[in-house]
N, C-alpha and C positions, 0 to 999 in steps of 0.2 A: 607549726607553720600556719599564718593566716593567709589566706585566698581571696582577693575580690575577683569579682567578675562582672562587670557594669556590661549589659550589652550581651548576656548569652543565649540568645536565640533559642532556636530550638534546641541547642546543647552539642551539637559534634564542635568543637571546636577548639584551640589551639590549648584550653585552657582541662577540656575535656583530656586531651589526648595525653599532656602531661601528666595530668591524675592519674589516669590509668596505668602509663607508663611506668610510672614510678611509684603507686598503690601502698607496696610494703614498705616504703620509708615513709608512709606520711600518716601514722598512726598518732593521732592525738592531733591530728590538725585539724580548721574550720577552713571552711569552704563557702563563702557566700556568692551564689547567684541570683543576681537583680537582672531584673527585664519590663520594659514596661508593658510589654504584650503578654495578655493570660494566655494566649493559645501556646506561643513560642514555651512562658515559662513550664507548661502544664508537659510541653511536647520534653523540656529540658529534664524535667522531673522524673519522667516516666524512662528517659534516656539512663541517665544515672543509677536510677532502681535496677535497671536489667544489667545493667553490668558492675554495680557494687553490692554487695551484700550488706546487709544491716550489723553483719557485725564485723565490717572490714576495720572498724576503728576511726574514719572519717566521720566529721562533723557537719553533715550537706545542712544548709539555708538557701529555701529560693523564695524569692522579694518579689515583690509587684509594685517598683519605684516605677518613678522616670527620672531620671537624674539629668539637673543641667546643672548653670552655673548663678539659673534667678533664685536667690535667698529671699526674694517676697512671694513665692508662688507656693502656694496650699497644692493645689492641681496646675495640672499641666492637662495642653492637649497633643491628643497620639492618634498617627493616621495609619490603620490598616488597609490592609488588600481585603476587600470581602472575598474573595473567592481561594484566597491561598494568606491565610492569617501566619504562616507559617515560614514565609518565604525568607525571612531575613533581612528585609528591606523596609519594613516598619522605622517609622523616624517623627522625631518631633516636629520635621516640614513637612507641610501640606504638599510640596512640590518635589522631595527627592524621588517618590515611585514613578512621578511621570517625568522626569528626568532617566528616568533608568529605562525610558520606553512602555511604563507596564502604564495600561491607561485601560484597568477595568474600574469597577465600583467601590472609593476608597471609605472604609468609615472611621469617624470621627470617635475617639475615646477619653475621657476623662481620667487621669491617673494621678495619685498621689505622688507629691514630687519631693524631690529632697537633692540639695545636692552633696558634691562629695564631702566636705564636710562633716553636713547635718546628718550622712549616710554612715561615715566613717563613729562619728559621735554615740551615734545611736548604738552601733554594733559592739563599742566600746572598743577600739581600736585605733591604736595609734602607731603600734608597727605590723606594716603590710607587708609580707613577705614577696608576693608578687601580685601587682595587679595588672588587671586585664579590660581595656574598653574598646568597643565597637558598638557604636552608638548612633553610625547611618546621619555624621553630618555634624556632631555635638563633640568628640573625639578634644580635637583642641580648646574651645571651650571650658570642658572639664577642667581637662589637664592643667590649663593656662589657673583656673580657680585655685588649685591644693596648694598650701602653703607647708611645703616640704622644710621648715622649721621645724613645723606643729608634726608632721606624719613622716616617720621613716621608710621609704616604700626603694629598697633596691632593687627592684626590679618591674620596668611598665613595659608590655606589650599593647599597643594600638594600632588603628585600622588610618592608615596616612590619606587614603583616596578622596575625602572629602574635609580634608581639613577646614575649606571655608568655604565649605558649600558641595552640592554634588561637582565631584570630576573636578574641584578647584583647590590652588592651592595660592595663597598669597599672602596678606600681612599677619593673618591670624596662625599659620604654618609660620615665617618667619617669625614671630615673639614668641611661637610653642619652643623652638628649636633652640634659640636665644636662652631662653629661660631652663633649659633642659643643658645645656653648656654652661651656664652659668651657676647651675645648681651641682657643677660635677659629674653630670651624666654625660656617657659615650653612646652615640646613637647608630644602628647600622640595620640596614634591608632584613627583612624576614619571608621571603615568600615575595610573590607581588604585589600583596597590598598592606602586609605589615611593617613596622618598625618595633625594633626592641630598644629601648633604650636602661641602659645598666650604671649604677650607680658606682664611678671611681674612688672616690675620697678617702679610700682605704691606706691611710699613709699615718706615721706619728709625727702629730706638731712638735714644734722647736721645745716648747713648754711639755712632754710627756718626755722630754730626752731624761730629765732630772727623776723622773720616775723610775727608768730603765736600772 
């Protein structure tokens, strides 16, 4: 099984707990986590260490992207909380922490970008067993990018609360959704601030009857 994870913070997360959950069936899989925060990836790392062992059979990768959807950018800029690098709310706007109320000392980061694609490409990977984004505002973006011709991915979990923008949802959440219906996916609530969306098209064409 192959595993992305755009967006895994310090690491407890929805993507974390499946792994864990399910540990002994996932022998000989890859696991990539990308984060564009060292502190988040380093805290994500150290997460995984303590509770998988090295010789559990998992394939852990953790990346130091930033992932959007610009195909001309080398770097990207990434804005931390100086006081809590940790927090989850790191994003590629300068303005989603002070939207979320947090108004300490934010600092500015340079991060190698890539998007999903040039992420997928790189990893060499074209069927994603499940992926995972939470990206603090870039979420639809992405998604709206992959060209699910090129990548097989049955299964996306993302963070719906900022589809186009903090606390926003509108034309960039309508063409995610659009495009996620139109590619066959069923879409439905995960918690509060997720959506799962699950790949239907599980059916034999007219043309595979003659095989039968």
């Amino acid at each position: 099984m192959n595993i992305v994870n755009i967006g895994c913070g310090p690491g407890k997360d929805e993507c974390f707990f499946f792994i864990k959950a399910n540990e002994k069936f996932l022998k000989g899989s890859k696991v990539f986590l990308i984060d564009a925060s060292p502190a988040s990836l380093k805290s994500s790392q150290g997460l995984y260490e303590k509770f998988f062992s090295q010789h559990c059979g998992i394939d852990f990768h953790f990346l130091n992207y930033a992932v959007s959807e610009d195909s001309d950018a080398e770097f990207l800029s990434f804005y931390i909380p100086k006081n809590e690098p940790t927090c989850g709310l790191s994003s590629l706007s300068s303005s989603h922490l002070s939207n979320h109320g947090r108004q300490e000392e934010i600092e500015e980061i340079k991060v190698r970008a890539h998007t999903a694609h040039s992420l997928f490409d790189e990893l060499g990977l074209t069927y994603i067993d499940r992926l995972y984004v939470d990206v603090e505002g870039w979420d639809a973006k992405i998604l709206l990018s992959i060209d699910f011709e090129k990548y097989f991915i049955p299964f996306i979990l993302f963070e719906h609360l900022h589809l186009d923008g903090s606390f926003s949802k509108g034309e960039l959440a309508d063409t995610l959704f659009k495009k996620l219906k139109e590619n066959e996916y069923t879409t439905a609530g995960f918690h509060e601030w997720n959506i799962i969306a699950i790949l239907q098209n599980l059916y034999t064409p007219e043309w595979g009857e003659d095989l039968l």
